[in-house]
Backbone as a ProteinNet text record, in pm:
[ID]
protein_1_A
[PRIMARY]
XXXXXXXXXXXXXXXXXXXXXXXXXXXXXXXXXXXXXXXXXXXXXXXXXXXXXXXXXXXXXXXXXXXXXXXXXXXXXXXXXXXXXXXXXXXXXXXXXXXXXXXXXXXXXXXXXXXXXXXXXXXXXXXXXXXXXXXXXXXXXXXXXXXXXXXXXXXXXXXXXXXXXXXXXXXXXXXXXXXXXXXXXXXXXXXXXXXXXXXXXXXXXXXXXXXXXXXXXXXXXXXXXXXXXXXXXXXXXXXXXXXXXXXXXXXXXXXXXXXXXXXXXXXXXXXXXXXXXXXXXXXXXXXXXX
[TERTIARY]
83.4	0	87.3	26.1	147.1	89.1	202.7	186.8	64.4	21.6	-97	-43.2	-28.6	48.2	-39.6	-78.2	-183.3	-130.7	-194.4	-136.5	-108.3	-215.7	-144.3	-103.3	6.2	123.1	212.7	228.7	353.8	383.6	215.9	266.7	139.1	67.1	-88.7	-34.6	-176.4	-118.6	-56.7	1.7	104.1	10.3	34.4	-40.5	39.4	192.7	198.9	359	371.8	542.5	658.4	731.9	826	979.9	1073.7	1143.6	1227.3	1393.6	1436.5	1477.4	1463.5	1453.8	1555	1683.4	1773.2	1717	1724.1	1677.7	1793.9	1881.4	2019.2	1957.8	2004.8	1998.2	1930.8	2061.8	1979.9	1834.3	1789.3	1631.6	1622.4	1693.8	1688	1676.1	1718.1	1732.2	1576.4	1542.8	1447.7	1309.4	1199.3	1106	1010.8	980.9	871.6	724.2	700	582.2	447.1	378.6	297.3	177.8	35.3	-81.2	-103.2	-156.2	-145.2	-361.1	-339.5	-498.4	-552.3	-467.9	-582.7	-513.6	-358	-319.7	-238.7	-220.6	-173.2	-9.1	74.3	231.8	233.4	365.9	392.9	565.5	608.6	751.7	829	935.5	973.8	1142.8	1179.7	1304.5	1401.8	1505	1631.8	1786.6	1772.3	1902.9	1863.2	1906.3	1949	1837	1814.9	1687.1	1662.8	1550.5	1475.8	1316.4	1260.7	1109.3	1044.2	918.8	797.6	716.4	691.9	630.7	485.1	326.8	230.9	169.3	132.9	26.8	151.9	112	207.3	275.6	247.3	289.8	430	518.6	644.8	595.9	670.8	681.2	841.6	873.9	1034.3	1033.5	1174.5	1174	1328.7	1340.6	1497.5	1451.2	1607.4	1604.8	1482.8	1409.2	1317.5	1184.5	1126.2	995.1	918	805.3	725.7	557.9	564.7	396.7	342.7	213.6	105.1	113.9	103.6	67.4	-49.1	-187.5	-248.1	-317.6	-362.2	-413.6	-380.7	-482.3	-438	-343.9	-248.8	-127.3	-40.5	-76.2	42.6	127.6	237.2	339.3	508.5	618.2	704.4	838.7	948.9	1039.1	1193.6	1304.9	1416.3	1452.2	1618.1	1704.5	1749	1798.2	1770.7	1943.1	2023.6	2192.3	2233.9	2404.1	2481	2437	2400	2446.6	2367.6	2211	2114.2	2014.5	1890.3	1779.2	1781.3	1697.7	1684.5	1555.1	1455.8	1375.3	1329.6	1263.4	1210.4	1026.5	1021.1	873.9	779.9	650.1	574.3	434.4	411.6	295.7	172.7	54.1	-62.8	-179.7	-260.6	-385.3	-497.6	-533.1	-623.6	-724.3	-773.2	-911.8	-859.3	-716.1	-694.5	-649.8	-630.3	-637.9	-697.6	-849.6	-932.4	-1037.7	-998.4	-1070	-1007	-864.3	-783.3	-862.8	-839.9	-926	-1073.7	-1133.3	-1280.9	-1279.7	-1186.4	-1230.1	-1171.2	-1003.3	-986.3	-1063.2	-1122.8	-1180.8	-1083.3	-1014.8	-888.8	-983.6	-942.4	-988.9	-944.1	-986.5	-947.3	-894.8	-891.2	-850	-926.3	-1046.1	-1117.3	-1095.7	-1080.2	-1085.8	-906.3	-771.6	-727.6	-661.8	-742.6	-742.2	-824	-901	-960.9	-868.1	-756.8	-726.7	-567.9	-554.3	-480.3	-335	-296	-127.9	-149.3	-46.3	-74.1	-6.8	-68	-47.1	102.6	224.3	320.1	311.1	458	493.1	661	693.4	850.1	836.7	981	974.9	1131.4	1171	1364.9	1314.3	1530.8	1568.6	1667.3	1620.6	1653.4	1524.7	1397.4	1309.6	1189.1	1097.5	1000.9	976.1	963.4	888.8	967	1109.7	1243.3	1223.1	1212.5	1215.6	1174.4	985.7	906.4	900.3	979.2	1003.2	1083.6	1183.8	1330.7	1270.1	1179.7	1171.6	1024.9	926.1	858	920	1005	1135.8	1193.9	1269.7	1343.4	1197.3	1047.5	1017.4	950	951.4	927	1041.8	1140.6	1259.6	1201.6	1130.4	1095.4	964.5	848.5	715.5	627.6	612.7	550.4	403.3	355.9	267.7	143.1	36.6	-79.2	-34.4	47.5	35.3	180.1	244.6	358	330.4	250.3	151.8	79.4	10.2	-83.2	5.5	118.6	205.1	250.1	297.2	346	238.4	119.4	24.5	17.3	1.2	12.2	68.6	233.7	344.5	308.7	283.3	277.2	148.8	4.4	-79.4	-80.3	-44.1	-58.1	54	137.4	248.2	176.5	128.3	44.1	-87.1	-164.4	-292.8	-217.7	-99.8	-79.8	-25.4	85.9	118.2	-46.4	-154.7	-213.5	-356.5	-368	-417.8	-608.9	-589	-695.7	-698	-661.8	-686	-849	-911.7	-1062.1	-1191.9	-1232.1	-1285.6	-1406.3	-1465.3	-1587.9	-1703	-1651.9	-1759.7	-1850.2	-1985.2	-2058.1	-2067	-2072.8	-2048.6	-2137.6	-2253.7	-2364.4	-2273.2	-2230.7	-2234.1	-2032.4	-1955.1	-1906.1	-1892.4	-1972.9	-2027.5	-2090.3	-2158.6	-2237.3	-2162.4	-2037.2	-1978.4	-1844.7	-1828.8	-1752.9	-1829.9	-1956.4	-2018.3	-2065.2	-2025.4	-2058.1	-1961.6	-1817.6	-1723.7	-1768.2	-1859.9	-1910.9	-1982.6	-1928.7	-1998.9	-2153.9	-2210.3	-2390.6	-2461.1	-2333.1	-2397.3	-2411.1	-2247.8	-2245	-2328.9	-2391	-2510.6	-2621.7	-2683.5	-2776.3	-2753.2	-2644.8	-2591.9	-2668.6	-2723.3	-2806.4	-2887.8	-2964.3	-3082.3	-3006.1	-2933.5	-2877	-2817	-2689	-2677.5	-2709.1	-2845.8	-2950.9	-3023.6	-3004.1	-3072.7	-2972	-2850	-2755.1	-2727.4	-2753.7	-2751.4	-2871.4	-2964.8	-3081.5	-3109.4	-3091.1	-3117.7	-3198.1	-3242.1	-3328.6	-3202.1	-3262.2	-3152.6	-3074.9	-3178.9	-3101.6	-2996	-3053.2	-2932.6	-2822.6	-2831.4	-2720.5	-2594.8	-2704.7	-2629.7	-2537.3	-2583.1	-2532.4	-2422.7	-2395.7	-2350.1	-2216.4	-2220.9	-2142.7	-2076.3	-2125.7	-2043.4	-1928.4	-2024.4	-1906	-1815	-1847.9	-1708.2	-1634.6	-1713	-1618.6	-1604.5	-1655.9	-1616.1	-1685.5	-1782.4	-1863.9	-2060	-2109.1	-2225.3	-2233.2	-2343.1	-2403.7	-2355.9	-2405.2	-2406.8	-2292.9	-2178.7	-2035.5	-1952.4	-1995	-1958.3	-1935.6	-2114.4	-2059	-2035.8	-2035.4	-2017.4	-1822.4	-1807.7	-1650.7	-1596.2	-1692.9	-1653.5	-1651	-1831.8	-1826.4	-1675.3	-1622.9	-1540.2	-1413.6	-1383.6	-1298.1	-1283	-1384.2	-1381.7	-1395.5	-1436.2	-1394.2	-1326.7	-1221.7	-1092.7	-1002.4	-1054.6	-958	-1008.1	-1090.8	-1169.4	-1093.5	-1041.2	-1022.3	-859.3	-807.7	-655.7	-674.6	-723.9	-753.2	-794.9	-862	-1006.2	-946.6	-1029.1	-1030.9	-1175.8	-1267.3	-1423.9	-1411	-1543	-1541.4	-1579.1	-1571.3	-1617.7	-1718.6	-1836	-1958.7	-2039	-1960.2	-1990.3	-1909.9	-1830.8	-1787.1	-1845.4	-1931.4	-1971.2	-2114.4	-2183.4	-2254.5	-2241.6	-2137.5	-2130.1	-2120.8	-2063.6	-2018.9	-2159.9	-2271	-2356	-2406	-2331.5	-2295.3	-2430.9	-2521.1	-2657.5	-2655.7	-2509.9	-2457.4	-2299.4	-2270.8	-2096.8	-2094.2	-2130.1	-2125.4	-2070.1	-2186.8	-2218.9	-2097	-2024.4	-1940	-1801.6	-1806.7	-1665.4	-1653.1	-1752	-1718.9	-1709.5	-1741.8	-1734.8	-1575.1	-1539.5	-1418.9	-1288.8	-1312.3	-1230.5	-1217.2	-1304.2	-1290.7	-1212.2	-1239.2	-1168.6	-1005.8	-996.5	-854.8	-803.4	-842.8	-783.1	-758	-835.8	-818.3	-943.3	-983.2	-1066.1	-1053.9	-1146.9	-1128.7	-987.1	-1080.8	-953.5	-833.1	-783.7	-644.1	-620.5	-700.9	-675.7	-615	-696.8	-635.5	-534.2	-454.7	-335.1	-281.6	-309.8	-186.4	-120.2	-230.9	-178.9	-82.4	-98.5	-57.8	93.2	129.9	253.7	380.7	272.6	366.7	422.8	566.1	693.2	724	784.7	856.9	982.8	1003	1178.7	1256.2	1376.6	1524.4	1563.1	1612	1659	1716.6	1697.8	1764.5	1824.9	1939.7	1997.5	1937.4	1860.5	1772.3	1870.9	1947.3	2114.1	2137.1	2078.4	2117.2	2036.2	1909	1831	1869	1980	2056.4	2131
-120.3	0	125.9	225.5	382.7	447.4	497.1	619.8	711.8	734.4	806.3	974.1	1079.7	1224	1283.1	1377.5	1463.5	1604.1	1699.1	1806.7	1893.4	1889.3	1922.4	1834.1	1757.1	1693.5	1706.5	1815.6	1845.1	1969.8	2087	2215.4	2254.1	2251.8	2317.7	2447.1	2548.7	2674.7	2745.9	2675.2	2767.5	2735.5	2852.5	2856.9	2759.5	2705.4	2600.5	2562.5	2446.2	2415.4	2348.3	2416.4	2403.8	2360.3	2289.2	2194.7	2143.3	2122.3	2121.5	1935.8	1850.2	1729.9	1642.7	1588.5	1507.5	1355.8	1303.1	1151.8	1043.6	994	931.9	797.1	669.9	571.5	419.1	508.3	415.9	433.4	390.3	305.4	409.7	478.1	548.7	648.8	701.3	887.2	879.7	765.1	782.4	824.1	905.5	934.9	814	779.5	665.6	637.9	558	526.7	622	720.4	786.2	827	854.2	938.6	1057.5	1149.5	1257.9	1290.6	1299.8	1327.2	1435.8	1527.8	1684.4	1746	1700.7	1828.5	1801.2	1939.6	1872.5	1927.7	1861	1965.3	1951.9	2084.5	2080.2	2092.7	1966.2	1916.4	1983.9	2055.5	2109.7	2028.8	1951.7	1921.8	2035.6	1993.4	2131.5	2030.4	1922	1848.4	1730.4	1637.1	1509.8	1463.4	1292.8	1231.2	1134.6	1102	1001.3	926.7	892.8	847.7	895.6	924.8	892.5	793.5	697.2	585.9	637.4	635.1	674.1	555.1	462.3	351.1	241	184.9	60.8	147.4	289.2	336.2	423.8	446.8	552.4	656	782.4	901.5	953.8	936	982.5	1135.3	1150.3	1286.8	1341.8	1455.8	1549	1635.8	1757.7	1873.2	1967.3	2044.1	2134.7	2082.4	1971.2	1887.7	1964	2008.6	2069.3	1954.3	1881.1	1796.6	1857.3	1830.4	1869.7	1697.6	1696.5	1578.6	1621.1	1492.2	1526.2	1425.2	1391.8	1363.2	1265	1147.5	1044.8	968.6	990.5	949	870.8	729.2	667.7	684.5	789.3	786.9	768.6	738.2	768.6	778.5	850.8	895.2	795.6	787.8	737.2	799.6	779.3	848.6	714.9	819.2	658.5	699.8	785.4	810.2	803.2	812.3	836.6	944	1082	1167	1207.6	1147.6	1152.9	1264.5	1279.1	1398.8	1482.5	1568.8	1707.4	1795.7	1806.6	1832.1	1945.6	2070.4	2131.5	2107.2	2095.3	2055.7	2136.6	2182.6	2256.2	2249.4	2210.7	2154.3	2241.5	2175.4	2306	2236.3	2283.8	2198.8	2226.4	2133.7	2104.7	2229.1	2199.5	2321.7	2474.5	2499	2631.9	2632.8	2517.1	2482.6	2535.7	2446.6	2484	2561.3	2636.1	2800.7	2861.2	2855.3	2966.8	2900.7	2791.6	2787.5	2791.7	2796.6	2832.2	3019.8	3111.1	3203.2	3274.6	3192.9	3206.6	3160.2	3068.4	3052	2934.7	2866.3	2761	2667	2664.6	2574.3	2386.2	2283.4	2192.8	2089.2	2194	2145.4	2061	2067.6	1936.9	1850.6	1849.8	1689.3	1650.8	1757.9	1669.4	1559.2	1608	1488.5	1397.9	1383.5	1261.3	1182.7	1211.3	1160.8	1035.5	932.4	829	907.1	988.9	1035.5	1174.7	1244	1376.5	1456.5	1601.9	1666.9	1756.7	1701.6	1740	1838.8	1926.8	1988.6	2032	2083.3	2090.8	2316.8	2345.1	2479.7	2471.1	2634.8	2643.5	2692.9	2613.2	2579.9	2747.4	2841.8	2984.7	3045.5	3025.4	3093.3	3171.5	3238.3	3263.4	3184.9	3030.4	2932.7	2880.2	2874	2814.2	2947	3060.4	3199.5	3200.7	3167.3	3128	3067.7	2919.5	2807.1	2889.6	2890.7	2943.2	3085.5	3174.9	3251	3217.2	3095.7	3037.6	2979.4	2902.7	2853	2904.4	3032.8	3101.8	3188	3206.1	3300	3217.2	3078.7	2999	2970.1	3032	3015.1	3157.6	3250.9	3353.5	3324.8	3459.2	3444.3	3423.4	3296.1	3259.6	3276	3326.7	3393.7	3321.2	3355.2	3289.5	3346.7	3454.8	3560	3477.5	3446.6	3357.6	3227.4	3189.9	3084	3117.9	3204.6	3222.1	3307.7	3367	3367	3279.2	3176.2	3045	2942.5	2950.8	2931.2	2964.4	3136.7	3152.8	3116.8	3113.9	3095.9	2958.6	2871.8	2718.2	2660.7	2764.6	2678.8	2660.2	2810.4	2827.6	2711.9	2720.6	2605	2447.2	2441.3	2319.7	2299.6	2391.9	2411.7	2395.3	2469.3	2456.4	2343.1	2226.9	2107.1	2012.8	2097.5	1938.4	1971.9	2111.1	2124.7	2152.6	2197.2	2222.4	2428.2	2508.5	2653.7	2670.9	2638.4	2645	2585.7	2641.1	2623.4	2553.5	2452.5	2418.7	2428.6	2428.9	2470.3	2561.6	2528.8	2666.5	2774.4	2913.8	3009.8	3035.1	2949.4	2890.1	2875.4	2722.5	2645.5	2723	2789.6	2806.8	2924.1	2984.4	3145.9	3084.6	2986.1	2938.2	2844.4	2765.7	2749.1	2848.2	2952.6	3023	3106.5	3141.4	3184.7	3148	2963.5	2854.5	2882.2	2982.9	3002.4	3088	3141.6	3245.6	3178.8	3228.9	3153.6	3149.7	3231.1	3265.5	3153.1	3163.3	2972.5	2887.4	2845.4	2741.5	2681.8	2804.6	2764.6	2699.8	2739.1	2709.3	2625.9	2577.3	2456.3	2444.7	2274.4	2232.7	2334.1	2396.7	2485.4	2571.9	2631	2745.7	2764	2666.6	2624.9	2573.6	2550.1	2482.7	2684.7	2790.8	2873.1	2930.9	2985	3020.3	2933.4	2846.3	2749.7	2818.7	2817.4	2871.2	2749.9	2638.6	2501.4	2415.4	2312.5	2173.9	2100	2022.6	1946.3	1815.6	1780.4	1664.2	1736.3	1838.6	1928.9	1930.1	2014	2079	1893.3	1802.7	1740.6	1655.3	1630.3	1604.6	1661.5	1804	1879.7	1880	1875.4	1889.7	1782.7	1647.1	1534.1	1495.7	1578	1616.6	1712.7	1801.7	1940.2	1904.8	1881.6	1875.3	1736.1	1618.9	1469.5	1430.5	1556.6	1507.5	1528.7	1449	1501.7	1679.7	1740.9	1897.6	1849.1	1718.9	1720.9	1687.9	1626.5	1642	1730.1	1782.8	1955.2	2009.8	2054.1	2129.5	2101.6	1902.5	1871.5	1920	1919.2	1924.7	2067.2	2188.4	2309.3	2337.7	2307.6	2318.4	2266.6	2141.5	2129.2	2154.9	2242.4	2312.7	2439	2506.3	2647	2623.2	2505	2478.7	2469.7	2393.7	2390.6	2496.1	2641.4	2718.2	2796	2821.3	2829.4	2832	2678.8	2609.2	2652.9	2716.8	2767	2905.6	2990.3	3089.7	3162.1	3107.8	3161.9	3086	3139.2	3084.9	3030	3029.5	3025.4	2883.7	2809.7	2702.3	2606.6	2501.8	2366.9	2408.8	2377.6	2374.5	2523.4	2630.1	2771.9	2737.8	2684.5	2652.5	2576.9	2452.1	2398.4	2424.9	2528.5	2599	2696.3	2744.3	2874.6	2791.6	2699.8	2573.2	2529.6	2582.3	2438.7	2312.2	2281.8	2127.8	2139.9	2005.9	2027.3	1999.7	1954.9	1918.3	1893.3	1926.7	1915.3	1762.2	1700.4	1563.2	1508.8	1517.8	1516	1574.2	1662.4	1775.3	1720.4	1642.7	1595.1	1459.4	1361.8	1266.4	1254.9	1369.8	1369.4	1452.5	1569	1618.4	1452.3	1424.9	1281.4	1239.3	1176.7	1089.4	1187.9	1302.9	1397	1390.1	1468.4	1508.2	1400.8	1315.1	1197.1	1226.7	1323	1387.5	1454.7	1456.5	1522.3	1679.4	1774	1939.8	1941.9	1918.6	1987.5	1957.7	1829.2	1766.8	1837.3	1861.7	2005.9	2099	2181.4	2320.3	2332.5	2221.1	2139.9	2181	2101.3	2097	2188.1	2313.8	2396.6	2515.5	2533.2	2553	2521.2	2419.6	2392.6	2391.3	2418.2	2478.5	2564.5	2552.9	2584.8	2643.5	2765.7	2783.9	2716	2657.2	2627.7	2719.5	2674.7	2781.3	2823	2940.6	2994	2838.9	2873.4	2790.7	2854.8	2802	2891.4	2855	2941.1	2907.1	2884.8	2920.5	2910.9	2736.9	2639.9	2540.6	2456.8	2538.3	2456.4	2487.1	2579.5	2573.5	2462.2
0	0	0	-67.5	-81.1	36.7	67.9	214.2	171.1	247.1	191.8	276.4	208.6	243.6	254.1	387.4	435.8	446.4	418.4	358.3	526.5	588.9	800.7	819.7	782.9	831	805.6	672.5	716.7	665.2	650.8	592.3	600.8	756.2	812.5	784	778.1	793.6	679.2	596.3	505.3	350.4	274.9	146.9	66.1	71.1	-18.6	60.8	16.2	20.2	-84	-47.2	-142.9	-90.2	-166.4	-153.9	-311.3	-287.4	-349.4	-367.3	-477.4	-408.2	-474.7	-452	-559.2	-521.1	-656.6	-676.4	-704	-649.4	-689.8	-683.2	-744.8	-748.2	-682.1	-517.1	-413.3	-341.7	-325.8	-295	-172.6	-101.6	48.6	-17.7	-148.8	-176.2	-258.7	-310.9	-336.2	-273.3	-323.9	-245.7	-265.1	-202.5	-164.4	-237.8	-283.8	-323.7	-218	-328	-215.4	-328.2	-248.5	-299.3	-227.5	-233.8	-164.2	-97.9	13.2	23.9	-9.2	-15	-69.5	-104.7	-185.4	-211.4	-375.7	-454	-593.2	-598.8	-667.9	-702.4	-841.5	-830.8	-953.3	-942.6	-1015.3	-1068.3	-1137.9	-1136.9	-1198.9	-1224.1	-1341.7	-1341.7	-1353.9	-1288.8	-1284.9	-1338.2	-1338.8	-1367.9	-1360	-1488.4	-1520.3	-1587.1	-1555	-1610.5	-1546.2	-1587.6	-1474.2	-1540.1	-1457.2	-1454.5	-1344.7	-1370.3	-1279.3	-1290.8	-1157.3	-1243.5	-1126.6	-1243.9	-1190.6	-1213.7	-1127.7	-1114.7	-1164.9	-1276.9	-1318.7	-1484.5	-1503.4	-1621.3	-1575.5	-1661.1	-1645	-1736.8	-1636.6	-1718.8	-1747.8	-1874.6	-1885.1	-1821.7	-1782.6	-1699.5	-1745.7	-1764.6	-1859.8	-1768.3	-1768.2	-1717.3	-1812.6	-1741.7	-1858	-1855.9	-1791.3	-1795.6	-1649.2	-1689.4	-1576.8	-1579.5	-1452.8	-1442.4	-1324.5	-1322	-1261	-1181.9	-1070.6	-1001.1	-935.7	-967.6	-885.2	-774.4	-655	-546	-586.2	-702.6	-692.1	-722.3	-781.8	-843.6	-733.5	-758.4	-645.2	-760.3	-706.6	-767.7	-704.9	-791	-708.8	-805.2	-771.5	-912.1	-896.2	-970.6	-1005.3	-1098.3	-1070.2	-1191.7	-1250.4	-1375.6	-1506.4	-1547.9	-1484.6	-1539.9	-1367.4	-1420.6	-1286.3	-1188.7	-1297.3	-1217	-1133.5	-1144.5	-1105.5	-1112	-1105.4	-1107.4	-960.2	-1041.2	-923.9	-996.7	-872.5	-922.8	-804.7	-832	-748.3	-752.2	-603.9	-597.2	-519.6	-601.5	-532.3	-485.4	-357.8	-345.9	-305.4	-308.6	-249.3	-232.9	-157.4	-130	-237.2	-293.8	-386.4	-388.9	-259.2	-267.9	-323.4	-308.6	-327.6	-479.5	-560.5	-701.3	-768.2	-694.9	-775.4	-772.7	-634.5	-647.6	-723	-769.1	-867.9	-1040.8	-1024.4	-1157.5	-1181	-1123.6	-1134.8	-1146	-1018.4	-1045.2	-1199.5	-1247	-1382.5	-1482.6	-1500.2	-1578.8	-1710.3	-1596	-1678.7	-1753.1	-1886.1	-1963.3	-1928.6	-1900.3	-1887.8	-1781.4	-1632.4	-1558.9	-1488.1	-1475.9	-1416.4	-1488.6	-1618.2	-1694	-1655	-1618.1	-1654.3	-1504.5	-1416.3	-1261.6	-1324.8	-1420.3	-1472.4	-1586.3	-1629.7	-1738.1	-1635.4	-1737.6	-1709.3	-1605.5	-1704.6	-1682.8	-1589.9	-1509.4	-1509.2	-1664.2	-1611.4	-1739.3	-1755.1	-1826.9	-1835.8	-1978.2	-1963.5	-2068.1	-2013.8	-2167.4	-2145	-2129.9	-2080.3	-1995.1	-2069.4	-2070.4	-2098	-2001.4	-1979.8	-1877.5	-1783	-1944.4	-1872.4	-1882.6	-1908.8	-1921.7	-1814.9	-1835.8	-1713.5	-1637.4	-1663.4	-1589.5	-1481.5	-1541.9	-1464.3	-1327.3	-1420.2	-1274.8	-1199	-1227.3	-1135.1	-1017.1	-1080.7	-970.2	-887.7	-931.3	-875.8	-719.5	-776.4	-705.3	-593.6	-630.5	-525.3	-412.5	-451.8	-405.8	-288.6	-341.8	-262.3	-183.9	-172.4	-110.7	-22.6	-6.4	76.5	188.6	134.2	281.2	364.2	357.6	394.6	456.5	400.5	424.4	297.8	278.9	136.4	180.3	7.3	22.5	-69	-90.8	-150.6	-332.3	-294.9	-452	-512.1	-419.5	-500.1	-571.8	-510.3	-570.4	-736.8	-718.9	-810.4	-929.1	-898.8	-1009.9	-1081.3	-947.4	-1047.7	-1117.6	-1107.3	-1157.5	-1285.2	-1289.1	-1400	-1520.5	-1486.3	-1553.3	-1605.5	-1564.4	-1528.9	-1653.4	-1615.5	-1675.3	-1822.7	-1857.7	-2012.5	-2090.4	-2024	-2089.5	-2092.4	-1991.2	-1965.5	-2093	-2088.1	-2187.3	-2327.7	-2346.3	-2502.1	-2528.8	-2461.7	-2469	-2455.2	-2413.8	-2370.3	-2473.8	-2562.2	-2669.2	-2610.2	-2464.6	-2395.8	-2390.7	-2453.9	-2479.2	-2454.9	-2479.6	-2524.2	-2335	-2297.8	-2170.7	-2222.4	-2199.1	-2238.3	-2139.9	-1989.3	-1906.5	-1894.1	-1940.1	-1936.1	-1825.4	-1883.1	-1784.5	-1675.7	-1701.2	-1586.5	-1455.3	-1508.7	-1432.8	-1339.7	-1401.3	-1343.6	-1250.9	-1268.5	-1188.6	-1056.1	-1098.8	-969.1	-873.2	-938.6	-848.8	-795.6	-871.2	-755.2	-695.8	-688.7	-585.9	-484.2	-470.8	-382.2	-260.4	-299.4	-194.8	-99.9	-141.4	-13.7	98.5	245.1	301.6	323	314.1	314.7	209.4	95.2	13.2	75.6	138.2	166.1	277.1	375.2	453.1	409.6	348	224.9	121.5	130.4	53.5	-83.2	-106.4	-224.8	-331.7	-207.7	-265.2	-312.8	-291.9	-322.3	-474.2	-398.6	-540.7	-727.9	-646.3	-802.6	-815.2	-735.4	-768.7	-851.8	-787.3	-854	-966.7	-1036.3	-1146.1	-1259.8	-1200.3	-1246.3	-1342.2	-1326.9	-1447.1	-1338.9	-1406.2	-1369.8	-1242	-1169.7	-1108.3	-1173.3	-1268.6	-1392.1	-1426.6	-1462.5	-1564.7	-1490.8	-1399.3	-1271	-1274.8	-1171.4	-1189.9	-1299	-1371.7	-1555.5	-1636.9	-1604.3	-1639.4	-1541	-1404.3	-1292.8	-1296.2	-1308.4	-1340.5	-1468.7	-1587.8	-1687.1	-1676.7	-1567.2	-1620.3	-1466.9	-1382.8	-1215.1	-1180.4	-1248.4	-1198.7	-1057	-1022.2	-885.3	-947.2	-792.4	-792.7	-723.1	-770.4	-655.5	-546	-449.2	-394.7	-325.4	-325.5	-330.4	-349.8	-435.8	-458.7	-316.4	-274.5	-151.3	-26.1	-23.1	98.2	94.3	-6	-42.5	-5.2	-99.2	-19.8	110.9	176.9	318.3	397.9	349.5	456.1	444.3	323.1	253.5	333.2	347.3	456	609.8	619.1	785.9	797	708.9	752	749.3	685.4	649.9	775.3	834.8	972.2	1120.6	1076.9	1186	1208.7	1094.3	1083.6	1127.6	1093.7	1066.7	1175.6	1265.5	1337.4	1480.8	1620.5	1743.9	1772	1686.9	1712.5	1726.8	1802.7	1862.5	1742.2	1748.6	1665.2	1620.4	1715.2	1706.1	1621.7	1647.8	1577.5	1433.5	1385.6	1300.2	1220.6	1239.2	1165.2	1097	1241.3	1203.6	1082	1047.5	944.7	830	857.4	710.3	651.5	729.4	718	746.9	828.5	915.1	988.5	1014.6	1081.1	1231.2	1239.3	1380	1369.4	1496.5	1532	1501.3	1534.6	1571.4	1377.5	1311.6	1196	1115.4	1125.7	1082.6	1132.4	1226.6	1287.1	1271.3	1148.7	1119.6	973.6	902.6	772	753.9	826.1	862.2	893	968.8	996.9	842.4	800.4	682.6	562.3	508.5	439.6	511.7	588.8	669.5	751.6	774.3	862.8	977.1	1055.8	1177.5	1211	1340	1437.6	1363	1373.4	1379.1	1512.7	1579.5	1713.3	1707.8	1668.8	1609	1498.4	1391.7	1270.4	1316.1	1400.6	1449.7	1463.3	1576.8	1728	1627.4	1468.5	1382.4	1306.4	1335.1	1199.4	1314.7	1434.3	1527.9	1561.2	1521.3	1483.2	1398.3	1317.3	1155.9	1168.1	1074.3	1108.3	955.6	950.1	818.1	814.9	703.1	729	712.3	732.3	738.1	604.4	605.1	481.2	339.5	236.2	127.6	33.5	-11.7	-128.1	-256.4	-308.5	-423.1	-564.5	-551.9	-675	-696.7	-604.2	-581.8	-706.3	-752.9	-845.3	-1016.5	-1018.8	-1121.7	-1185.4
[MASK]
++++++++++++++++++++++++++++++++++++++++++++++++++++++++++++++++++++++++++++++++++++++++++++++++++++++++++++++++++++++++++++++++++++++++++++++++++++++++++++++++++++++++++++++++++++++++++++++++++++++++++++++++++++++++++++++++++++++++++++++++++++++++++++++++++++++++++++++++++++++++++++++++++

């Protein structure tokens, strides 16, 4: 079975983390067979070559190769020469994904957590994208920020969309207005209903439509947001459980702290403990991913 990686275990609290990672030969430098529970990265090679092997398939890997890993990918990497790979890695919690692409308006990205492979493309190795990394990188030895993120986003997706021939958004502007207006919390109280108003469609429809562009039911949807903003709540905020699950929507603490468990693999109150603990790391010399 792959380690299964929880995103408050080892970077509560912080808008993303970042890490410089060499892959040499032996079986110990290697990173471990793993799936991630809620959170997606993005790979950036800086030296040598290698594989990613995702499920029972390989992905060849050169200096200049940028992938999108996402949640489910038991994946895990090797270098395929002496001198071995080096890769800078940037991780982030899902939910904050894919609020950036809903409120952009990214063509393709729900379908491509549905597709076999993640979605790679190649980057120079002196270019914006290399900068990007390089300077997420280095602003994570500091106070990394949500906007360092969403730069490298930027930089990141369009390279991604034009290798993967997805430019073109097919989600109707219905259906995606209504779900970024699902982030507010006064929706998410109001959950279901709300949502089919802000839809302004049939509930066949709603759901039909939601299963083709987001891979869920409505109703998964916002059990997913709701516990998406509790948790950012529960970092964020000193307010009690029970007032918390209230604002989410939750029809009871009780109710709210067993659907929370199964998502996060932890109690709320063990949530909080954890984000409470988070630590920036120590300075890094960002020159190193040259």
């Amino acid at each position: 079975m792959p380690t299964i990686l929880r995103w408050v275990e080892f970077a509560a609290g912080l808008p993303y983390h970042a890490a410089l990672v060499p892959v040499t030969g032996g079986r110990r430098d290697r990173p471990e067979p793993h799936v991630h529970a809620d959170f997606h990265e993005l790979v950036y090679v800086t030296v040598g070559e290698g594989v990613q092997r995702v499920g029972e398939a390989e992905m060849p890997l050169r200096a200049g190769d940028v992938v999108l890993v996402r949640p489910h990918d038991r994946h895990e990497f090797a270098a395929t020469t002496a001198t071995g790979l080096r890769f800078v890695n940037i991780a982030f919690p899902s939910e904050r994904w894919r609020a950036f692409a809903d409120l952009a308006g990214l063509a393709g990205t729900a379908d491509w957590d549905r597709r076999e492979l993640p979605p790679a493309a190649r980057a120079d190795l002196d270019g914006p994208v290399a900068a990007e990394f390089a300077r997420v990188l280095g602003a994570y030895s500091g106070v990394p920020r949500v906007l360092d993120l969403v730069r490298l986003w930027t930089a990141v997706v369009p390279l991604l969309e034009s290798a993967d021939g997805t430019a073109v958004d097919r989600r109707p502007g219905w259906l995606v207005s209504a779900c970024v207006a699902m982030s507010r919390e006064e929706n998410l109280r109001e959950g279901l209903p709300r949502l089919l108003a802000l839809a302004a469609v049939s509930p066949g429809h709603l759901a039909r439509t939601m299963r083709t562009h987001y891979g869920c039911t409505p109703v998964a949807f916002v059990a997913r947001r709701r516990l998406e903003h509790a948790a950012l709540l529960l970092t964020t905020t000193t307010e009690g459980i029970g007032r918390i699950a209230q604002r989410c929507g939750f029809s009871g603490q009780s109710y709210f702290g067993r659907l929370f468990q199964r998502k996060y693999g932890m109690a709320p109150r063990d949530y909080r403990e954890a984000t409470r603990r988070a630590v920036v790391p120590a300075a890094m010399d960002t020159q190193d991913i040259k």
